[in-house]
GULUMBA-752036 format. One record per residue (C-alpha): residue number from 1; x, z, y. Coordinates in Angstrom, 1 decimal, decimal comma. Layout:
+-----+--------+--------+--------+
: num :     c1 :     c3 :     c2 :
+-----+--------+--------+--------+
: NUM :      X :      Z :      Y :
...
+-----+--------+--------+--------+
//
This chain:
+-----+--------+--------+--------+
: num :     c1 :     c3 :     c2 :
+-----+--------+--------+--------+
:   1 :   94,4 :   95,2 :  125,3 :
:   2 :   97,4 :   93,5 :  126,4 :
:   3 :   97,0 :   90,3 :  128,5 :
:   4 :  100,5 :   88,7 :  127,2 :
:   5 :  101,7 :   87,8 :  124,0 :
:   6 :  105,2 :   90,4 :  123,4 :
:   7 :  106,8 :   91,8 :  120,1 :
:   8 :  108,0 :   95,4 :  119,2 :
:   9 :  110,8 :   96,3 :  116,9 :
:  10 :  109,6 :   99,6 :  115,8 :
:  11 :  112,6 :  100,0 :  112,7 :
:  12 :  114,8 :   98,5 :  110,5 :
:  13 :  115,8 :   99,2 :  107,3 :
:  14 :  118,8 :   97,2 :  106,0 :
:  15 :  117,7 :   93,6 :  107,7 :
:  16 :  114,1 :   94,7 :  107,0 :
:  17 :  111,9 :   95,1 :  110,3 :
:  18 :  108,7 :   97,2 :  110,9 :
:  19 :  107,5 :   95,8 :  113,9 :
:  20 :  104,0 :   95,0 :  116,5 :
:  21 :  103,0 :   91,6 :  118,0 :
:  22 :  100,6 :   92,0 :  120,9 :
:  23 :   98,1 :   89,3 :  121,9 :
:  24 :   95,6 :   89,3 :  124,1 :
:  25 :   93,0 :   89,2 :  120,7 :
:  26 :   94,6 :   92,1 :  119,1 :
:  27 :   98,1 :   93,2 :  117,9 :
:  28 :   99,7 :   91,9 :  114,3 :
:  29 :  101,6 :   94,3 :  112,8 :
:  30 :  104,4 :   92,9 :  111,2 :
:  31 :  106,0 :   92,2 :  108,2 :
:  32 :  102,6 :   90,1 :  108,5 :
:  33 :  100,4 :   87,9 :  105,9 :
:  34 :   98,7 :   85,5 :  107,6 :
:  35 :   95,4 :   83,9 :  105,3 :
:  36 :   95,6 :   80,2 :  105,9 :
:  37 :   91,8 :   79,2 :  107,0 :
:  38 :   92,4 :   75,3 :  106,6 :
:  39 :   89,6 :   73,9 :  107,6 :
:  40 :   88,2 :   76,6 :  109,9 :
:  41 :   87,4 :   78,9 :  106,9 :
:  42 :   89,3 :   81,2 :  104,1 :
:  43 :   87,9 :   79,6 :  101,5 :
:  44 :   85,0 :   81,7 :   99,5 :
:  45 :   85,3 :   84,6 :  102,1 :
:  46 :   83,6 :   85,2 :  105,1 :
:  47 :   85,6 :   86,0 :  108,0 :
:  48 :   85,0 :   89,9 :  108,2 :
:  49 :   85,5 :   90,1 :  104,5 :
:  50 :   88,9 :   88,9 :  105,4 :
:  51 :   89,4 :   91,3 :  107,7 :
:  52 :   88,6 :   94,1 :  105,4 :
:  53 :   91,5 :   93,5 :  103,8 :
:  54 :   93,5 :   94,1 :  106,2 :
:  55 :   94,7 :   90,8 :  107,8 :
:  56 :   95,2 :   90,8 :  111,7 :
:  57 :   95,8 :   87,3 :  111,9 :
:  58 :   94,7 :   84,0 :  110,3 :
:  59 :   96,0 :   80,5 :  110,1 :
:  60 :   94,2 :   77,3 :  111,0 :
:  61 :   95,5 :   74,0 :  110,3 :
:  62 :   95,9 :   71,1 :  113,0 :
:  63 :   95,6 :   68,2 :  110,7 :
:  64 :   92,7 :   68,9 :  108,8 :
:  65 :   91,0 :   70,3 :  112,0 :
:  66 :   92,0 :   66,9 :  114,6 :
:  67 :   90,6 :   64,8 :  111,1 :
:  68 :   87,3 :   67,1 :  111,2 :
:  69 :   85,6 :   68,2 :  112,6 :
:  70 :   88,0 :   67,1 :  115,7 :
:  71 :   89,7 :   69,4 :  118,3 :
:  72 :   87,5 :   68,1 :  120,7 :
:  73 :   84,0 :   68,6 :  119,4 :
:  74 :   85,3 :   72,7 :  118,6 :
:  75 :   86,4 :   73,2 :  122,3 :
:  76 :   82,9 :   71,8 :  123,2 :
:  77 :   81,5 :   74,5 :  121,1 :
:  78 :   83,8 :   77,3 :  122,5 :
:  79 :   87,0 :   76,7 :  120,7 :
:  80 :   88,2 :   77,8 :  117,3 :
:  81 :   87,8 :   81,4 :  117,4 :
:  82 :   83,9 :   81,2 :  118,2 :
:  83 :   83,5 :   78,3 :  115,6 :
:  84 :   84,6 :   80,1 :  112,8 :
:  85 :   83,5 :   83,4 :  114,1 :
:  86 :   87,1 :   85,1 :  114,2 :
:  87 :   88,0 :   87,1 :  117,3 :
:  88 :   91,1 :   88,0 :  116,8 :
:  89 :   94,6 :   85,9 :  116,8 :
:  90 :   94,9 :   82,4 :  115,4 :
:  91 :   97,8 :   80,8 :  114,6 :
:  92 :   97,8 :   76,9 :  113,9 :
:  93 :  100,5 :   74,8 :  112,7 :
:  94 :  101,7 :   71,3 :  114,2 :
:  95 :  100,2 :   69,1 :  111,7 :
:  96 :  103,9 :   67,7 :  111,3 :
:  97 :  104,0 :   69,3 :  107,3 :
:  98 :  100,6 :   67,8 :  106,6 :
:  99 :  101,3 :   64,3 :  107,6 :
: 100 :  104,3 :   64,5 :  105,1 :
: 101 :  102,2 :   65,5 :  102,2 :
: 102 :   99,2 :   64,3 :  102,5 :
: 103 :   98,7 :   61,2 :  104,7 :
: 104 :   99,0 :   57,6 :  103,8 :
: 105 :  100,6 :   54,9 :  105,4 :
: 106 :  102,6 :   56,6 :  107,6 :
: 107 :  105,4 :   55,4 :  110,3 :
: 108 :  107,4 :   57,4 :  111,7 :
: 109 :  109,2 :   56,9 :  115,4 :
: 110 :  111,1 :   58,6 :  118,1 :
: 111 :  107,8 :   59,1 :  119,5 :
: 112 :  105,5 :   60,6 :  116,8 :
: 113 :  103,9 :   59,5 :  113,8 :
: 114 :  101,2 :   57,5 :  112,8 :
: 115 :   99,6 :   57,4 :  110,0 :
: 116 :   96,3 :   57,0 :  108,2 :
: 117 :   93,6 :   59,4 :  107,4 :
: 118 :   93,2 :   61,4 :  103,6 :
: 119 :   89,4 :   61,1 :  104,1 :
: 120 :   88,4 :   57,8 :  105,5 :
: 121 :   91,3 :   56,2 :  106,0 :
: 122 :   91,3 :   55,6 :  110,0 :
: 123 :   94,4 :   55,7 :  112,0 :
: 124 :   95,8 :   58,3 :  113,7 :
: 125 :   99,3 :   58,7 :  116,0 :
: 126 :  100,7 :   62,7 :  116,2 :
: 127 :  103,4 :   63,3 :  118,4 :
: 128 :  104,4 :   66,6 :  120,4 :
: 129 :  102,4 :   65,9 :  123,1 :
: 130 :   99,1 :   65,4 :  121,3 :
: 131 :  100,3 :   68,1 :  119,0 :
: 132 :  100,1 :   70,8 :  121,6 :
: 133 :   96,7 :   69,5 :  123,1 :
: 134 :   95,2 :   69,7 :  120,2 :
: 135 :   96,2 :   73,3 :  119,9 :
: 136 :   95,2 :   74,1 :  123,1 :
: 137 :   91,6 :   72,6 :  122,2 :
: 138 :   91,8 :   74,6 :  119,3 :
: 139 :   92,2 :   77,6 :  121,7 :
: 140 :   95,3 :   79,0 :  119,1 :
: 141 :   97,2 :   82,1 :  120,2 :
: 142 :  100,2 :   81,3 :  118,6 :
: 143 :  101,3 :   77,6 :  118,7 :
: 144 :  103,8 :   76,1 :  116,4 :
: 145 :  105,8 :   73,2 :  117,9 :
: 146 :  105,4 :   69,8 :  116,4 :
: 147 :  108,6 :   68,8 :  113,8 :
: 148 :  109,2 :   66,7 :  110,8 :
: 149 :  109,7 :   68,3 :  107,7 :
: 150 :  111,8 :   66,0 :  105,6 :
: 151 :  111,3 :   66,1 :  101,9 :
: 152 :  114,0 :   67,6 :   99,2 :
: 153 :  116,7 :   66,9 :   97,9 :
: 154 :  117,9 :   64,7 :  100,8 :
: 155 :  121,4 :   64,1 :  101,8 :
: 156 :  122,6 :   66,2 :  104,9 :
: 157 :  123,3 :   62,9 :  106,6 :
: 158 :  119,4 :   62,5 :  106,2 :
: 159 :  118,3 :   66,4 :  107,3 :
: 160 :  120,5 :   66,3 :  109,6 :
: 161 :  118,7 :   63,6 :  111,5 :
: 162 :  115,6 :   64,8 :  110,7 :
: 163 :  116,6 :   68,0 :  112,2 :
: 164 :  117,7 :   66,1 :  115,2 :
: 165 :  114,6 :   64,7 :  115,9 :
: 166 :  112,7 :   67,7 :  115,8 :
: 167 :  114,7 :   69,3 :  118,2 :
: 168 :  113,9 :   66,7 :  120,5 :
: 169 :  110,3 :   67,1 :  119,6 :
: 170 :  110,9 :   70,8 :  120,2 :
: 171 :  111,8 :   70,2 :  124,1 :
: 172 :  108,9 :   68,0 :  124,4 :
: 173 :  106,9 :   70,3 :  122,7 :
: 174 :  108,1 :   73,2 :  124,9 :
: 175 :  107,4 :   70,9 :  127,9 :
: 176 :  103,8 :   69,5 :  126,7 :
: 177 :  102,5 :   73,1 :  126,3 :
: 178 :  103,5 :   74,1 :  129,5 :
: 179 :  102,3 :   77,5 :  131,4 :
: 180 :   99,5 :   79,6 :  129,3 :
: 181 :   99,6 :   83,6 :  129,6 :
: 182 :   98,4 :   85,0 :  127,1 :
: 183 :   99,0 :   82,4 :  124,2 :
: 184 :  102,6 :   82,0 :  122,8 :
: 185 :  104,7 :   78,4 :  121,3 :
: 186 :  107,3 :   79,2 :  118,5 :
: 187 :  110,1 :   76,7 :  117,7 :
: 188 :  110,9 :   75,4 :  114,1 :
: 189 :  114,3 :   75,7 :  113,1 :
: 190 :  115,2 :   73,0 :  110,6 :
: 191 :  118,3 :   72,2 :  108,9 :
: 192 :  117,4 :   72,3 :  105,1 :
: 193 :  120,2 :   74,1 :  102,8 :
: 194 :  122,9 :   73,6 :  104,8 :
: 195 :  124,5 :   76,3 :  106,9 :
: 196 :  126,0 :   73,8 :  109,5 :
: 197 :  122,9 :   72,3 :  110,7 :
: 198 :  120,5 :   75,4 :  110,5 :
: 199 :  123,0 :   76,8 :  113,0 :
: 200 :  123,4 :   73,8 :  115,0 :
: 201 :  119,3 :   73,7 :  115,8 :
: 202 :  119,2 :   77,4 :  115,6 :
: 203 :  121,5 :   77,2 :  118,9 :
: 204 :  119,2 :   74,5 :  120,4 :
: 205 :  116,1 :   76,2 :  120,0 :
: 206 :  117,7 :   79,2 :  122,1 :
: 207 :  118,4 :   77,2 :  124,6 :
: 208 :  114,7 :   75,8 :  124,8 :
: 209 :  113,9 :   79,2 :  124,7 :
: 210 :  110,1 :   80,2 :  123,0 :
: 211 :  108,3 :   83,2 :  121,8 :
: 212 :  109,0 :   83,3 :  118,1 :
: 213 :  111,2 :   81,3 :  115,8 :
: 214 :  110,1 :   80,0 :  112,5 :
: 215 :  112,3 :   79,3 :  109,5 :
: 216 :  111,2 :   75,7 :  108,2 :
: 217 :  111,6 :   73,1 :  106,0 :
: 218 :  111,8 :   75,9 :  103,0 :
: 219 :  109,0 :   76,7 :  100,0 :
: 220 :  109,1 :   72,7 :   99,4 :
: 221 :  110,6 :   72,6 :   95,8 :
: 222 :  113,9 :   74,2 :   96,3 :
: 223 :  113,3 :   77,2 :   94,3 :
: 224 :  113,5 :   80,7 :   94,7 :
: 225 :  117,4 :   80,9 :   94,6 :
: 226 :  117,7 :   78,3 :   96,9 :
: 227 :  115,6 :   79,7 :   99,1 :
: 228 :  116,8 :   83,0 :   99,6 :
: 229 :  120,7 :   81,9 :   99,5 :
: 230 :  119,3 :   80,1 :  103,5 :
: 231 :  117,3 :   83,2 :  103,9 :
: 232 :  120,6 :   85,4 :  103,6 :
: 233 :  122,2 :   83,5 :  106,9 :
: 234 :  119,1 :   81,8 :  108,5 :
: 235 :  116,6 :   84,7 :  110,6 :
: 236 :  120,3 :   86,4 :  111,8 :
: 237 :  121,0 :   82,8 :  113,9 :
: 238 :  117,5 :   83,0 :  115,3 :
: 239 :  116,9 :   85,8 :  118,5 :
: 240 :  116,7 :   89,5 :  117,2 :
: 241 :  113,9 :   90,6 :  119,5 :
: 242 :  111,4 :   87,9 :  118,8 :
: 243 :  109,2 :   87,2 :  115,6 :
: 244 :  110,8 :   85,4 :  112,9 :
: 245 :  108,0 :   83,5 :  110,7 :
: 246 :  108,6 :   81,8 :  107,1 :
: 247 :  106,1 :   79,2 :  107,1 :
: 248 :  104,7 :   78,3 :  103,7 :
: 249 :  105,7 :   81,5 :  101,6 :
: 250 :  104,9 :   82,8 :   99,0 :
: 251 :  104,7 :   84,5 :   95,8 :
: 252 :  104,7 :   87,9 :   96,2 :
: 253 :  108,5 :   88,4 :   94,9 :
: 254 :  109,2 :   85,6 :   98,0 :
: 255 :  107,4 :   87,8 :  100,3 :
: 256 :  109,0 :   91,2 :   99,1 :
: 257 :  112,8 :   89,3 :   99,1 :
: 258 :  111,9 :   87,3 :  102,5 :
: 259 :  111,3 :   90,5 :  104,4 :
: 260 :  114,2 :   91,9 :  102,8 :
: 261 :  116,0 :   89,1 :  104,5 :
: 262 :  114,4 :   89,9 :  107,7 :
: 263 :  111,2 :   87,7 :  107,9 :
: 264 :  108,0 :   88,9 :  109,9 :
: 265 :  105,4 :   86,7 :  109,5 :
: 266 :  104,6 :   84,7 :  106,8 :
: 267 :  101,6 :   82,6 :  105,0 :
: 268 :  100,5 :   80,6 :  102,1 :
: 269 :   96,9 :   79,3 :  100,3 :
: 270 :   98,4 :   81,1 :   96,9 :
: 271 :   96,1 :   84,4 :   97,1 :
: 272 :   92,9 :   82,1 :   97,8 :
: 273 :   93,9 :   79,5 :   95,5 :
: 274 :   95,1 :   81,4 :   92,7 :
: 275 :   91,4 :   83,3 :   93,0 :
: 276 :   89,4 :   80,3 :   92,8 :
: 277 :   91,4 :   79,3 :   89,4 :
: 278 :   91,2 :   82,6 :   87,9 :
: 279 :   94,8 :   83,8 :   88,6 :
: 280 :   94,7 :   87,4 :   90,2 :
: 281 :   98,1 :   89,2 :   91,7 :
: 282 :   98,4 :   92,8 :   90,8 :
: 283 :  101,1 :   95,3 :   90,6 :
: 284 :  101,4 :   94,4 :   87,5 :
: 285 :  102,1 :   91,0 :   87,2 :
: 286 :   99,5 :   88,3 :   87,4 :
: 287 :   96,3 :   88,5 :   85,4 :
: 288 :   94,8 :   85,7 :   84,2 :
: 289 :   91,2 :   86,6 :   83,8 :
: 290 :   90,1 :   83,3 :   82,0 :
: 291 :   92,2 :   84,7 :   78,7 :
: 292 :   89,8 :   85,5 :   76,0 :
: 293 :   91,6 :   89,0 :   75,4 :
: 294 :   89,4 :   90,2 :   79,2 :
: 295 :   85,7 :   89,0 :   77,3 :
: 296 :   85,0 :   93,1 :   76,1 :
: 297 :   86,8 :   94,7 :   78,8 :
: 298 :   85,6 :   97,6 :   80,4 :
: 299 :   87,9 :   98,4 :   82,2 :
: 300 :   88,8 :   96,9 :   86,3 :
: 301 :   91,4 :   94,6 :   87,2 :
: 302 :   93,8 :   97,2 :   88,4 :
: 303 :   92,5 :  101,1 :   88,6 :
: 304 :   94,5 :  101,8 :   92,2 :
: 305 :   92,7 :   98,9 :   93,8 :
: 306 :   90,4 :   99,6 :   96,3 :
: 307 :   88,9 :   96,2 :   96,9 :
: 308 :   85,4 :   95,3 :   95,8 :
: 309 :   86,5 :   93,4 :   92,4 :
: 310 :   88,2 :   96,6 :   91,7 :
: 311 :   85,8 :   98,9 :   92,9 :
: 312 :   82,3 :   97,4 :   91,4 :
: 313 :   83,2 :   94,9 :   88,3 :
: 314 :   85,1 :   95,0 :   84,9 :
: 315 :   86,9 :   92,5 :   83,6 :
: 316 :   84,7 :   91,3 :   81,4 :
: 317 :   82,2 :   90,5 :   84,3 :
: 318 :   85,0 :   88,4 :   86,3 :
: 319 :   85,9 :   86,9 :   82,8 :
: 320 :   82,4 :   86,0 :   82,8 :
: 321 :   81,8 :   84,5 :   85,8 :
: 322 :   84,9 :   82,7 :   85,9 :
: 323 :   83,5 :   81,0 :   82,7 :
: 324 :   80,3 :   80,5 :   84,3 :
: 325 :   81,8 :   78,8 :   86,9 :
: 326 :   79,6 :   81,2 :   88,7 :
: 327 :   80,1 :   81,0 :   92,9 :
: 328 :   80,9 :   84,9 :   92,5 :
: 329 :   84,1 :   84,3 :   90,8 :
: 330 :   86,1 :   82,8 :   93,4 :
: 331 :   84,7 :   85,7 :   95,9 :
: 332 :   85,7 :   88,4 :   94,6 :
: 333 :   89,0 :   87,2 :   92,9 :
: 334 :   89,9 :   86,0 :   96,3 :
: 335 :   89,2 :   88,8 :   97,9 :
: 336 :   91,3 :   90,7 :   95,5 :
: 337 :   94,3 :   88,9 :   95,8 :
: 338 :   94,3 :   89,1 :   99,5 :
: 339 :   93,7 :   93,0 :   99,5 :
: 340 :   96,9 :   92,9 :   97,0 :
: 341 :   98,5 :   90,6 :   99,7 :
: 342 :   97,5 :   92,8 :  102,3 :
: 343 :   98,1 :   96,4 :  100,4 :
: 344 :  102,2 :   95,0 :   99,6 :
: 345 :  102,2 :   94,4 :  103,8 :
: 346 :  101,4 :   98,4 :  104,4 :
: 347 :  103,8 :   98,9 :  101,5 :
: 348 :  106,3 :   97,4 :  102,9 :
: 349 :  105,7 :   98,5 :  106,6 :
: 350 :  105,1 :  102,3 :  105,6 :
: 351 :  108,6 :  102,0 :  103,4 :
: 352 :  110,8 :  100,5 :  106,3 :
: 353 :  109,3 :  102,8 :  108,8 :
: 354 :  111,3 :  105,8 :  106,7 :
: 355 :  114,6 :  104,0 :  105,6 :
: 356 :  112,8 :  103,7 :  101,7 :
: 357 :  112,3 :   99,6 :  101,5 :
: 358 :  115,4 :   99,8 :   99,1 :
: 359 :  113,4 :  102,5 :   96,6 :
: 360 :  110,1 :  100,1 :   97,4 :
: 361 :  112,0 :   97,3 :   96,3 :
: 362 :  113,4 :   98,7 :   93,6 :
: 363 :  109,6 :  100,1 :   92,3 :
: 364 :  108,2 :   96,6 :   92,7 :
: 365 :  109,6 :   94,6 :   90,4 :
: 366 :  110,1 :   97,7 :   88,3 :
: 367 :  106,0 :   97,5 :   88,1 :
: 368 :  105,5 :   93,6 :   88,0 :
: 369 :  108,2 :   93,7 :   84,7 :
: 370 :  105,8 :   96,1 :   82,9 :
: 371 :  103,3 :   93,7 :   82,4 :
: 372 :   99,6 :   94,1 :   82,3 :
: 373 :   97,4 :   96,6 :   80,9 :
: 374 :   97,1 :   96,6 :   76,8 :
: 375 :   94,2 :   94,8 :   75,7 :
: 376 :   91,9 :   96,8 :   74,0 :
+-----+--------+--------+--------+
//
């Protein structure tokens, strides 16, 4: 076990990267999914369920967790990791996205933001410096520096003070978290679509200097296309030899054509979501197993899965219980979707680690454009 955070290139392929962060919890192996645990839990999974699928790392979110059950009252119980019974890395986000989205009344300042809470109304103020203690309550292993995330479209006058700002909040952040071995603080590039000002704070996070770089302010309604034409330029401005994280993605064709563009880490609630409404990701497309044509259905979700869904039920049972509204349906449709999450991961590792991702690439939309199985 290593008693610093560090990350290993191991290969390339194209701009594609095989690679190893190491934390004093346990090593990611990248191109990494990270299973966004919101409140403390994946929904409808238990933590070594989500494990089993092979996901080194999870993602805990600042806002909910300040709101409740409060970073303080978690540290006084042993910090996140203990809480939630997960022992190995955590990373949380600022709490800067969520305040956008989801808070009311907010005002925002040179200093922070305040705002009003989505569950009881009361007032709060988030600014980089309460950002990071409330990470380091949390006990997080990988930090994300506090930044505002302006909606789309906006003009670039208006990103590009936004982006501004969250440099600024990037030093402070940087200064606020101080000295702690072991646990690492990534910067946020911002800069929306335009080339200009993703390089201009691309530049200024360097010079701050922090142990991985994520690409914000994407996956917020600016479509695939639009995505990927900042994903072509964006991860080459940011340091080669540190991990570059997409926050917010994706769809498995985002995740596929993100680490195509040189991404490492990435996350998003779609595999847990989609589960709980009956959408399941396979290789062949998405399934949606509420569709009367699944009722008689022998046959499993996907034959090459390995997961318990897979493994143990047909499709007419998940039909079933999904109609039931049965507890069991969100289970083990959730734990599909992440094992698919997680499976495409290896995929992709094991590809670039032998100069195939091209072929990989090439096989996986080949199988997601044959559709699913015939119904019976």
């Amino acid at each position: 076990m290593t008693s610093r955070f560090s990350f290993d290139l191991q290969a390339t392929d194209g701009k594609a990267r095989k690679g190893v962060i190491s934390t004093p919890r346990g090593d990611i192996r990248t191109p990494a999914f990270m299973p966004v645990g919101t409140a403390a839990t994946v929904k409808a999974m238990m933590p070594e369920s989500v494990r089993a699928t092979g996901a080194d790392i999870l993602l805990g979110n600042t806002y909910h967790l300040m709101l409740r059950p409060t970073a303080e009252r978690i540290d006084r119980l042993g910090g996140l990791h203990k809480f939630m019974n997960w022992d190995r890395p955590i990373l949380t986000d600022s709490g800067g996205f969520q305040v956008m989205s989801l808070a009311g009344l907010r005002k925002l300042t040179e200093k922070g933001v305040t705002f009003k809470s989505h569950i009881d109304g009361s007032r709060h103020e988030l600014t980089p410096e309460r950002s990071m203690e409330i990470q380091r309550l949390l006990g997080s292993d990988i930090v994300m520096c506090f930044d505002e995330c302006p909606a789309l479209p906006a003009t670039d006058a208006e990103v590009s003070k936004s982006m501004q700002m969250s440099m600024r909040w990037a030093a402070r952040s940087k200064d606020a978290f101080g000295d702690r071995p072991g646990h690492a603080l990534f910067g946020i590039q911002q800069g929306g679509v335009t080339k200009d000002l993703r390089a201009e704070s691309a530049a200024l996070l360097r010079d701050i200097e922090f142990d991985g770089y994520a690409v914000g302010g994407l996956a917020v309604g600016e479509g695939q296309e639009a995505m990927f034409g900042v994903l072509d330029y964006a991860p080459d401005m940011l340091p080669e030899h540190k991990p570059r994280y997409l926050m917010g993605v994706g769809k498995p064709d985002d995740i596929v054509g993100a680490v195509a563009r040189g991404i490492d880490m990435m996350d998003c609630v779609l595999p847990s979501r989609s589960g709980r409404t009956g959408q399941v990701f396979t290789r062949h497309g998405v399934v949606n197993i509420k569709n009367a044509r699944h009722a008689d259905d022998p046959r499993p979700l996907d034959e090459n899965c390995t997961c318990p869904a897979c493994s143990n039920y047909s499709r007419a049972y998940l039909h079933h219980v999904f109609r039931s509204n049965e507890m069991i349906s969100g289970m083990l449709l959730t734990w599909h979707n992440l094992h698919y999450f997680q499976d495409l991961m290896q995929g992709m590792r094991d590809a670039i680690e032998i100069g195939a991702f091209d072929k990989f690439v090439t096989d996986f939309h080949e199988g997601r454009a044959q559709g699913d199985i015939e119904p019976l």
